[in-house]
Jmol script that loads the backbone (N, CA, C; Angstrom):
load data "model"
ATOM      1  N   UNK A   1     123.620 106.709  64.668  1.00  0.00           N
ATOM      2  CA  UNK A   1     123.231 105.495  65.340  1.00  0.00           C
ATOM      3  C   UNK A   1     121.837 105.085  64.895  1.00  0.00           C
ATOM      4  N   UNK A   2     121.788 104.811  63.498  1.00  0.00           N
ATOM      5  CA  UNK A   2     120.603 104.406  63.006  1.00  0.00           C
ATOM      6  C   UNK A   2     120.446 102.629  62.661  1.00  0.00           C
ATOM      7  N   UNK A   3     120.666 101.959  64.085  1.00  0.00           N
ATOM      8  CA  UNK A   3     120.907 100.595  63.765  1.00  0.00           C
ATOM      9  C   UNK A   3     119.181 100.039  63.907  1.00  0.00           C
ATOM     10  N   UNK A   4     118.694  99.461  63.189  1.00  0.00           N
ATOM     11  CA  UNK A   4     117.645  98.785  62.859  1.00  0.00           C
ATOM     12  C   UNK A   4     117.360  97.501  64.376  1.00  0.00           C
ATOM     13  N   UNK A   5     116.198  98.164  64.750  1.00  0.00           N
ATOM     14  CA  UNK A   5     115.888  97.154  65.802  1.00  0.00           C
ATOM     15  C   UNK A   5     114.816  96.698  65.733  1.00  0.00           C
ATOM     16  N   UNK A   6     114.823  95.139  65.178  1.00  0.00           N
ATOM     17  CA  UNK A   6     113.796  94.188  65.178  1.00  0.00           C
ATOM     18  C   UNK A   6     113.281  93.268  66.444  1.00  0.00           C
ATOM     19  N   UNK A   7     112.458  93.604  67.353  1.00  0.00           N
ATOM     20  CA  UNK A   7     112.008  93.048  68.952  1.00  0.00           C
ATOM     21  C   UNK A   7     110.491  92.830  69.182  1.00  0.00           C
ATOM     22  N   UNK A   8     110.182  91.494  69.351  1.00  0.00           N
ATOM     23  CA  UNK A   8     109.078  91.698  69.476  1.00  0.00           C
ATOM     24  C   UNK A   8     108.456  91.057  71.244  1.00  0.00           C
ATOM     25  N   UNK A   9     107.797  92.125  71.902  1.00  0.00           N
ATOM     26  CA  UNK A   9     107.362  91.584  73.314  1.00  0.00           C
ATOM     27  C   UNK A   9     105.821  92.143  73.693  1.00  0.00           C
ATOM     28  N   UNK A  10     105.656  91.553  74.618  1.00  0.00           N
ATOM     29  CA  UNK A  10     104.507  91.367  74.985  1.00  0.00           C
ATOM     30  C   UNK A  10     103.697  93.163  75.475  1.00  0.00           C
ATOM     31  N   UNK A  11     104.946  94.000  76.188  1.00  0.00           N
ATOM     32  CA  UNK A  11     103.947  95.658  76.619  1.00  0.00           C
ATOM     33  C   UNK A  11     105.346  96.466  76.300  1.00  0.00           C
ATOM     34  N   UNK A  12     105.442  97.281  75.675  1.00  0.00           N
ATOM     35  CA  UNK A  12     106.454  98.459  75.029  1.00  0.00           C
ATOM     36  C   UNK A  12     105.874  99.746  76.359  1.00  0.00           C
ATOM     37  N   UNK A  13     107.071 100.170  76.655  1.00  0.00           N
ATOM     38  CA  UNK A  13     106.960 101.694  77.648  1.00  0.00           C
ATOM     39  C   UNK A  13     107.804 102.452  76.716  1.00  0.00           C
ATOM     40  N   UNK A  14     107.269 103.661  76.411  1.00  0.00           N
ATOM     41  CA  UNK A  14     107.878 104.278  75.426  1.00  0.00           C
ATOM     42  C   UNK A  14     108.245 105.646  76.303  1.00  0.00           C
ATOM     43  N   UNK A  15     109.406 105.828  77.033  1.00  0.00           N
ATOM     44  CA  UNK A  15     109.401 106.870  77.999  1.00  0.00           C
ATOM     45  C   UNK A  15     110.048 106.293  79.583  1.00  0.00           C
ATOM     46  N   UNK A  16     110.581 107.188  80.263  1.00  0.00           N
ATOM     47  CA  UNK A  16     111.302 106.407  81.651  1.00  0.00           C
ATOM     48  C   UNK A  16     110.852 107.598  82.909  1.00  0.00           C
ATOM     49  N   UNK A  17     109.402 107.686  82.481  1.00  0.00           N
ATOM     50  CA  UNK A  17     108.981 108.626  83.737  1.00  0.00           C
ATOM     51  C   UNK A  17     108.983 107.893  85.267  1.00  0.00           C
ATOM     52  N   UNK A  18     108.179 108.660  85.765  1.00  0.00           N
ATOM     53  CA  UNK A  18     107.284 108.388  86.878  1.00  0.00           C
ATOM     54  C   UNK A  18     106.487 107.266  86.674  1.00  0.00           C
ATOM     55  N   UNK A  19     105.520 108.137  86.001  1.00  0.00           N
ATOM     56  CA  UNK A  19     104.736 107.173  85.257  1.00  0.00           C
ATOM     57  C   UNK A  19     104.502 105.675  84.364  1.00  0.00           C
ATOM     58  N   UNK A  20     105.677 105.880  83.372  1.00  0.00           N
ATOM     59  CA  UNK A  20     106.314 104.843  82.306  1.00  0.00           C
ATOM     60  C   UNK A  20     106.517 103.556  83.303  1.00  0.00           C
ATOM     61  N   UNK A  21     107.139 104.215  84.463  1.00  0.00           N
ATOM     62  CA  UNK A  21     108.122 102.735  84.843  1.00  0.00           C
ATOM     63  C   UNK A  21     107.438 102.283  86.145  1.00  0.00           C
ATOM     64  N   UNK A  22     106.553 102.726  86.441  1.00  0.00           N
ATOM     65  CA  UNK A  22     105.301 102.765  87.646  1.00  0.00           C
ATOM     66  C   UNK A  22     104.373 101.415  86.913  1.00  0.00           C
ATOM     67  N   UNK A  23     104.412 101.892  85.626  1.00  0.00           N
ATOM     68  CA  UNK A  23     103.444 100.611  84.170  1.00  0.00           C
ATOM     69  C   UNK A  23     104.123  99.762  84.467  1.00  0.00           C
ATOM     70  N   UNK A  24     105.087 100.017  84.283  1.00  0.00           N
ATOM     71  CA  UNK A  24     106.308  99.084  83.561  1.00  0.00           C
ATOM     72  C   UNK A  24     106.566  97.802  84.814  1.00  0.00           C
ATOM     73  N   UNK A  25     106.490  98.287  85.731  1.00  0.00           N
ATOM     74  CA  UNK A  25     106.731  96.893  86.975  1.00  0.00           C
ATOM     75  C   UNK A  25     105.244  96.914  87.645  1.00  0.00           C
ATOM     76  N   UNK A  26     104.303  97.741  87.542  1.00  0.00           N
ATOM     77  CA  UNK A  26     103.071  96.975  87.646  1.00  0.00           C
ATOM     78  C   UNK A  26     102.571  95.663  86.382  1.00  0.00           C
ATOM     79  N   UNK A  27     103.447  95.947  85.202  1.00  0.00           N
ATOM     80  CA  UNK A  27     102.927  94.869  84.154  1.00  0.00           C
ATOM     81  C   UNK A  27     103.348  93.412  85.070  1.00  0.00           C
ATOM     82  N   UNK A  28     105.130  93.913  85.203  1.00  0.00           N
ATOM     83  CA  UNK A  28     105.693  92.857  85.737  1.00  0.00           C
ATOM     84  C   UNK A  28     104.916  91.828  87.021  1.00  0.00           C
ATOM     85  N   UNK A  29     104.911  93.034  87.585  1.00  0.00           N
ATOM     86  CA  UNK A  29     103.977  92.255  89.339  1.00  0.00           C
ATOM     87  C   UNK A  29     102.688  91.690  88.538  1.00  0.00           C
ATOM     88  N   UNK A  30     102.097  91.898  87.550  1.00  0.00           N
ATOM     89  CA  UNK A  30     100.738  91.239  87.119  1.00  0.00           C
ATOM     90  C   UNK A  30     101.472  89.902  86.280  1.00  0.00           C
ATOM     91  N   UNK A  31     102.398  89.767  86.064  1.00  0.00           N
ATOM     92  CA  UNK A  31     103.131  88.288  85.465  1.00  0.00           C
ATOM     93  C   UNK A  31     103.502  88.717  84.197  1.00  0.00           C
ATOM     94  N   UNK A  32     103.408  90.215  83.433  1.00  0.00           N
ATOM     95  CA  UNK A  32     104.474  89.783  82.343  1.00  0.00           C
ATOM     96  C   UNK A  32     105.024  90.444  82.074  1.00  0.00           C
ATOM     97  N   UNK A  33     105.985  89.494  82.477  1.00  0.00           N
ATOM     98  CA  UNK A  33     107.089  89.931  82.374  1.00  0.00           C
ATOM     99  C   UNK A  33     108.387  90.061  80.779  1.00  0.00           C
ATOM    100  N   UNK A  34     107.352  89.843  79.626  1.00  0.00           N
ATOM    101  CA  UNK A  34     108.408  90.683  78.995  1.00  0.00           C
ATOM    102  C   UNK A  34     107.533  91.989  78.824  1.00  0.00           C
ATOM    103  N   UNK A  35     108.387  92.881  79.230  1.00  0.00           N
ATOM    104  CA  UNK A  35     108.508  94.517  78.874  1.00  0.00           C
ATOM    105  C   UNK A  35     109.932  95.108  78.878  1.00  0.00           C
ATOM    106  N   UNK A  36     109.569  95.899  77.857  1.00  0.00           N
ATOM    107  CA  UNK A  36     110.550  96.586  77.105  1.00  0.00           C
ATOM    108  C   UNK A  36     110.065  98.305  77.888  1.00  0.00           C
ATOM    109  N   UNK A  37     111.508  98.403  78.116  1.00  0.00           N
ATOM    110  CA  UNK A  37     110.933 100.320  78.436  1.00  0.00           C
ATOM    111  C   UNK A  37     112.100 101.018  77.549  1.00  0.00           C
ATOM    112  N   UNK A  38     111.788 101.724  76.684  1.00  0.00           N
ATOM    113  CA  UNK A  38     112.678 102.573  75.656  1.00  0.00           C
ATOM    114  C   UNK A  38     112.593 104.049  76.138  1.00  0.00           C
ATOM    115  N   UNK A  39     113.734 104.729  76.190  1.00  0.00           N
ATOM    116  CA  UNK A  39     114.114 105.863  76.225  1.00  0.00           C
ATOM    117  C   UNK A  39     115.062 107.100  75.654  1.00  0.00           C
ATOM    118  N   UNK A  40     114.527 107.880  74.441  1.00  0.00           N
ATOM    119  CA  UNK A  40     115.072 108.842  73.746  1.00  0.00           C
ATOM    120  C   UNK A  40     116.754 109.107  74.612  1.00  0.00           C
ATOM    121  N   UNK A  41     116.266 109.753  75.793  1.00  0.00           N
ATOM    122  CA  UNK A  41     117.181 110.504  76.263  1.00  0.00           C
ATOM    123  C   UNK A  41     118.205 110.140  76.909  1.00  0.00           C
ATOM    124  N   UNK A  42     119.451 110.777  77.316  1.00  0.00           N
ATOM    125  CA  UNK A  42     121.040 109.676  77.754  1.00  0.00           C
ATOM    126  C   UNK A  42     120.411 109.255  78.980  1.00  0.00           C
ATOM    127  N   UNK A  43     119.472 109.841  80.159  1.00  0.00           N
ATOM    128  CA  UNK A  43     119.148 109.632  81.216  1.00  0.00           C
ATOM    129  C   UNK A  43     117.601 109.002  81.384  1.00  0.00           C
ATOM    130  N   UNK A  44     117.724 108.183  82.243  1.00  0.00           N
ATOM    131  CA  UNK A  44     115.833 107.906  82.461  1.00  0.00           C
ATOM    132  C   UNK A  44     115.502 108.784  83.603  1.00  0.00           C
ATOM    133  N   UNK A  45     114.249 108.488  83.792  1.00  0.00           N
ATOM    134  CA  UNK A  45     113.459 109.496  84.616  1.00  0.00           C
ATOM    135  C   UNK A  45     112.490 110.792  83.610  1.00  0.00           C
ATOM    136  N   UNK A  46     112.912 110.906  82.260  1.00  0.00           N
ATOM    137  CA  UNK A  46     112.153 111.905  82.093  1.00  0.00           C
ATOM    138  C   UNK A  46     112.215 112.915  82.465  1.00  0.00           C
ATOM    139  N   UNK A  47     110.840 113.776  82.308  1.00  0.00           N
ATOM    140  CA  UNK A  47     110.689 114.990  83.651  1.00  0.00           C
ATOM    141  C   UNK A  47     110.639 114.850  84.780  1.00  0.00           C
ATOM    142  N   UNK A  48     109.961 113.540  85.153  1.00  0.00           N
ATOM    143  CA  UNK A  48     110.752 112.882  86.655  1.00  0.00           C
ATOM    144  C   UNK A  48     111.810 113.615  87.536  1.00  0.00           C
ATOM    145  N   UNK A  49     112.584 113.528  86.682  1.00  0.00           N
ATOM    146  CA  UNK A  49     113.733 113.347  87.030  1.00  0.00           C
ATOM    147  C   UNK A  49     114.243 115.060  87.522  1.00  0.00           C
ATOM    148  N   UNK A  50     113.493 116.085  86.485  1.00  0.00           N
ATOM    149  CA  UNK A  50     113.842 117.057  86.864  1.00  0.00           C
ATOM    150  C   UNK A  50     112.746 117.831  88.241  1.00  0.00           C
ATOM    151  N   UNK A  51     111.516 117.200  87.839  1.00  0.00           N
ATOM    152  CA  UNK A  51     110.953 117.809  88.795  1.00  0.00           C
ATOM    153  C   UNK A  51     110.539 117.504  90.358  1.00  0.00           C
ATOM    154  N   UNK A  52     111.255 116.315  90.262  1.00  0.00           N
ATOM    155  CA  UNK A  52     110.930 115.572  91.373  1.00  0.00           C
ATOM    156  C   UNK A  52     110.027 114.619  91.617  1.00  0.00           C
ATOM    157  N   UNK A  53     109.080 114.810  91.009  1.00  0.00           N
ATOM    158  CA  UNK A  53     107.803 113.856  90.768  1.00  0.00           C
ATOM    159  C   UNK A  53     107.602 112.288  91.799  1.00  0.00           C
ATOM    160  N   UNK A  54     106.638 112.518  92.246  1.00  0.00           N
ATOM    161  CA  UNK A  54     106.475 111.316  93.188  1.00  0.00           C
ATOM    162  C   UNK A  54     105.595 109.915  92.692  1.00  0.00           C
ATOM    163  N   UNK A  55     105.240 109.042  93.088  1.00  0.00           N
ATOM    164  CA  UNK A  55     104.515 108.681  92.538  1.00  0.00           C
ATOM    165  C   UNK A  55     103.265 107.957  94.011  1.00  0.00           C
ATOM    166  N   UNK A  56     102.070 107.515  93.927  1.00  0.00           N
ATOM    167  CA  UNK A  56     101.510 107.603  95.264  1.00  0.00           C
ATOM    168  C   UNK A  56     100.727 106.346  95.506  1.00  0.00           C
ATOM    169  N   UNK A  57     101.659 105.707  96.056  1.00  0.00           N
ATOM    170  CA  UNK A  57     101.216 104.064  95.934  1.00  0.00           C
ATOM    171  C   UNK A  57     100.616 103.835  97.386  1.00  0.00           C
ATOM    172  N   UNK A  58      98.692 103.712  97.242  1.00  0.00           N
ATOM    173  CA  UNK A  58      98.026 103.445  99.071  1.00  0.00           C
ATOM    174  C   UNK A  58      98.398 102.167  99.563  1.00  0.00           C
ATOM    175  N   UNK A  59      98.391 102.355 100.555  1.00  0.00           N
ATOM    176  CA  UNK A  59      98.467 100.997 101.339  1.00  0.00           C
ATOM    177  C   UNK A  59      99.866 100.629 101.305  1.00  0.00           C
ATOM    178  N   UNK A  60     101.524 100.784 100.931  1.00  0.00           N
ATOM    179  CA  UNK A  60     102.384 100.615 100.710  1.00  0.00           C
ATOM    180  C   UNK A  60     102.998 100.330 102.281  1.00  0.00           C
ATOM    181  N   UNK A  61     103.837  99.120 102.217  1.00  0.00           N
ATOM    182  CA  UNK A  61     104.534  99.054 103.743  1.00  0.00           C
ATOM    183  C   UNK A  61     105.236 100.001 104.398  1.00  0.00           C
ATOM    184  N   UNK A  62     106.041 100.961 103.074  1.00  0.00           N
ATOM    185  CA  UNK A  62     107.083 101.953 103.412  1.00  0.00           C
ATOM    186  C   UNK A  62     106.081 103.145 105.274  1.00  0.00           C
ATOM    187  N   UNK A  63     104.718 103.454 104.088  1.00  0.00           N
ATOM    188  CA  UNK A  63     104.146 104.278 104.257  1.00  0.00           C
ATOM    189  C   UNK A  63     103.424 103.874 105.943  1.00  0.00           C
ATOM    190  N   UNK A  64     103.260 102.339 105.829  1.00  0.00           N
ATOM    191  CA  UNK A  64     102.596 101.733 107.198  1.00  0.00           C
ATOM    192  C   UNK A  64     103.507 101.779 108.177  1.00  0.00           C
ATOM    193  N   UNK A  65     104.941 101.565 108.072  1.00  0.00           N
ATOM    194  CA  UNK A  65     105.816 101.179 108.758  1.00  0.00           C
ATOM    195  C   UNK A  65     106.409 102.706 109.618  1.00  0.00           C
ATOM    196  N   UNK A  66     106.061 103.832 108.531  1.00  0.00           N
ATOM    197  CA  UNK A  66     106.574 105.247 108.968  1.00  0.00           C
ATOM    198  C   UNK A  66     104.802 105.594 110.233  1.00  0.00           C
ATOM    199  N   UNK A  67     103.906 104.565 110.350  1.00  0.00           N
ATOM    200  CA  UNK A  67     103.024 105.653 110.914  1.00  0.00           C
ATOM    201  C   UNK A  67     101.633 105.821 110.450  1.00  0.00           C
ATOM    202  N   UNK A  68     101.755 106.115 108.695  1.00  0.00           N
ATOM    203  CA  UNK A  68     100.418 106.209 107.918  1.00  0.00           C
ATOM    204  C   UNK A  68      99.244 105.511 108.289  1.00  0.00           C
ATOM    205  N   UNK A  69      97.801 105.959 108.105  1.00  0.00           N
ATOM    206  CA  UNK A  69      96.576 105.348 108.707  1.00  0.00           C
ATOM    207  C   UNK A  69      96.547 105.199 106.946  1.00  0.00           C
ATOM    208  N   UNK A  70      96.350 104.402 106.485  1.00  0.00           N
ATOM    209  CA  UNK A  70      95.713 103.966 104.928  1.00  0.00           C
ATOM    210  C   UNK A  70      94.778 102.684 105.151  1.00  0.00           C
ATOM    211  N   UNK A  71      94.076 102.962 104.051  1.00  0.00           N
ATOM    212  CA  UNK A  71      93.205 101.539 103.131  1.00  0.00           C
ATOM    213  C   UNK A  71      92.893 101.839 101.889  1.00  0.00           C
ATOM    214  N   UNK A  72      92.436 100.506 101.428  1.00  0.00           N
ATOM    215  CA  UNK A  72      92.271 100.201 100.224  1.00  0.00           C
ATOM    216  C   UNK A  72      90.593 101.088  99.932  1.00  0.00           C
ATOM    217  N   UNK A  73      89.537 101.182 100.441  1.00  0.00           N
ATOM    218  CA  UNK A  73      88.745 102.316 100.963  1.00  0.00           C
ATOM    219  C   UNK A  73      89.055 103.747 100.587  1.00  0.00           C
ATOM    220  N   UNK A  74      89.998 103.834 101.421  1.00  0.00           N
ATOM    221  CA  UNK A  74      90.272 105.624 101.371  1.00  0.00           C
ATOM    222  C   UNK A  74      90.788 105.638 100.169  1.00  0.00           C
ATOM    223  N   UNK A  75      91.561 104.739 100.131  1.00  0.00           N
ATOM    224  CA  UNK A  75      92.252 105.730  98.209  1.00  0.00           C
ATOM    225  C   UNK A  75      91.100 105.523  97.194  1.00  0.00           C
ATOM    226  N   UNK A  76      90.368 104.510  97.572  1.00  0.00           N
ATOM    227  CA  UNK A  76      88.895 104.285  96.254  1.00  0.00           C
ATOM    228  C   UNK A  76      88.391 105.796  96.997  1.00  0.00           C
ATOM    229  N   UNK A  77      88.230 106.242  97.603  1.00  0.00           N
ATOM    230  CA  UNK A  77      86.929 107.105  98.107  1.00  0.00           C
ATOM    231  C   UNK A  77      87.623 108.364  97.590  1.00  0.00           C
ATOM    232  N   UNK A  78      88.945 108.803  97.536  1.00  0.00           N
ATOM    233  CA  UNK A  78      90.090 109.751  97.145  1.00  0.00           C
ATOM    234  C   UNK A  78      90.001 109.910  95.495  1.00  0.00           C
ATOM    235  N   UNK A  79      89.980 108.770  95.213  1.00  0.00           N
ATOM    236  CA  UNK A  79      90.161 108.956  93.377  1.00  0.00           C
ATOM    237  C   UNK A  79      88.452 109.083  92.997  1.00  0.00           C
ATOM    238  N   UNK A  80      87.613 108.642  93.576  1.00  0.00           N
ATOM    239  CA  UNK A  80      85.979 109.253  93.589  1.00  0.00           C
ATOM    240  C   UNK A  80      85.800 110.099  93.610  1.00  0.00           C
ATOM    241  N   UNK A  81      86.278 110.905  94.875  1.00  0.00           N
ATOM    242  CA  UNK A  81      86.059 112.071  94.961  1.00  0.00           C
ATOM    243  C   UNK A  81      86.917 113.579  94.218  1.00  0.00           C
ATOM    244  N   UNK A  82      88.030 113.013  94.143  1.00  0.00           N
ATOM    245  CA  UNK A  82      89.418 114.008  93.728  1.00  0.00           C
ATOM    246  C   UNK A  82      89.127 113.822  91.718  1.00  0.00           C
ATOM    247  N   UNK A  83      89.029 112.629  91.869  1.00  0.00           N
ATOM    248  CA  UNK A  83      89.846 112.373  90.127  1.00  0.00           C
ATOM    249  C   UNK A  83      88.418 111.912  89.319  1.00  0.00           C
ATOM    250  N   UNK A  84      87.394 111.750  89.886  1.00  0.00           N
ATOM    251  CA  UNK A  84      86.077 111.532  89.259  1.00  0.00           C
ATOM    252  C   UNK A  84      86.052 110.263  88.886  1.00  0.00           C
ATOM    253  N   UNK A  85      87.100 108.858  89.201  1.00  0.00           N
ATOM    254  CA  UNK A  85      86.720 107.800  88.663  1.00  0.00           C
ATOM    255  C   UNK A  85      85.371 107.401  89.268  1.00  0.00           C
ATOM    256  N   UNK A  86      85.304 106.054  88.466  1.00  0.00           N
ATOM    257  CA  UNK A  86      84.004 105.438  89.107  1.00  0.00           C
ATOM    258  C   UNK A  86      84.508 103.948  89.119  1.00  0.00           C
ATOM    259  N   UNK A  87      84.418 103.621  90.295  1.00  0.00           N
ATOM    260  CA  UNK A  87      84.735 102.261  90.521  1.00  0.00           C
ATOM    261  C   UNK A  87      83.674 101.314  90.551  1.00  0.00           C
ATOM    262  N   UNK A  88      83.355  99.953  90.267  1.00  0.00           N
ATOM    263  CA  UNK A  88      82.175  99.562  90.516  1.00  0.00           C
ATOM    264  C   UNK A  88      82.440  98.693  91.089  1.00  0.00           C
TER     265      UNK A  88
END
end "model"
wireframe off; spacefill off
backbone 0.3
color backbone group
């Protein structure tokens, strides 16, 4: 199955993780919407898929609606403190 694919778009996801497809419809929700997500394997998800992998979106309705105390605050103050970004 070596058929020649000529495509040209605007953000390529090369992979169907967690991660990959987390990009992949944040491109979308930012307006562009052409993306392409390509995947080697018969299944998406990746390692996803085997390990369970979550992905950890603050402030999310799911998360408000179950209960959660969140803000837009705490997860800046979380990735400051946890992941060393620097936000300005």
């Amino acid at each position: 199955m070596n058929e020649a694919f000529d495509h040209e778009v605007d953000v390529l996801i090369v992979a169907s993780g967690n991660g990959a497809l987390t990009s992949a419809l944040t491109c979308y929700e930012l307006g562009v919407t052409d993306v392409l997500v390509v995947e080697k394997g018969e299944k998406i998800g990746g390692t996803s898929a085997f390990s369970g992998g979550g992905v950890w979106i603050p402030c999310n309705r799911y998360a408000k609606e179950a209960g959660a105390e969140d803000s837009l605050e705490d997860a800046r103050e979380y990735l400051r403190r946890y992941r060393q970004i620097n936000f300005s």
